[in-house]
N, C-alpha and C positions, 0 to 999 in steps of 0.2 A: 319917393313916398315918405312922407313924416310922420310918423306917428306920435302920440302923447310924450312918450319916452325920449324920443330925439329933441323933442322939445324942450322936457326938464335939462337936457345935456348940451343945450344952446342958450342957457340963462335964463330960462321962464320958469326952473325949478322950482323956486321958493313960492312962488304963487300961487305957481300950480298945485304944490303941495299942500299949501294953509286951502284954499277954495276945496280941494279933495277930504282934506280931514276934519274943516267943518261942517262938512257933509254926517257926521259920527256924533252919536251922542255922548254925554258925560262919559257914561259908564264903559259904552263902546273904546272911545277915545282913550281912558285909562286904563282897560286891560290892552289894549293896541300898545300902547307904550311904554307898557311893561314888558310885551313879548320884545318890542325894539329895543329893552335894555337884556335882552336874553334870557329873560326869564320861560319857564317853562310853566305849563298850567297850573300845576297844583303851589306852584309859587305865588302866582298871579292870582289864585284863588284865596291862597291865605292872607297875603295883600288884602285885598280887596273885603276880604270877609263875608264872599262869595262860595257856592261849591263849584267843584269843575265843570257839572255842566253848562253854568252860566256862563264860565268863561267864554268855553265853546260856542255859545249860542251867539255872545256877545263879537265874539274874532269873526264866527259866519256871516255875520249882520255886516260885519268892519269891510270885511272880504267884498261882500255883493257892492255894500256902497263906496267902494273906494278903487273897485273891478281891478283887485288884485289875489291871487292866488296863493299864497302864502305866505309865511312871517315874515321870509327876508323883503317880499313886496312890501308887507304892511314896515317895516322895518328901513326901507329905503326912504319912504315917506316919513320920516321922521328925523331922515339924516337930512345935516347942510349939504346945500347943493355948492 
């Protein structure tokens, strides 16, 4: 059985990953890539010039559209395959 995952780790990663994170808006997409540089929320919020809940709101949206569970998922999506 294959799943998405076996997929990005048989060389369809990169595509896979740009088609998944175009799925994200602006805002979506750059707190996503701030939590992939480790940053933590109230980081990503003063970044941003956001407050945390937005972040929040912004990572849940990232999460549903990119059907991944937390940072290091939204975080693996942003790493070279």
């Amino acid at each position: 059985r294959h799943t998405r995952y076996s997929l990005q780790s048989r060389g369809l990663g990169d595509v896979y990953k740009r088609q998944v994170l175009a799925k994200l808006s602006k805002r979506e997409y750059q707190a996503a890539a701030l939590v992939a540089e480790g940053l933590h929320n109230r980081e990503v919020a003063q970044r941003l010039d956001i407050t945390e809940r937005t972040v929040k709101a912004h990572l849940s949206s990232a999460y549903a559209k990119t059907s991944t569970q937390s940072r290091l998922g939204l975080a693996r999506l942003f790493s070279t395959a």
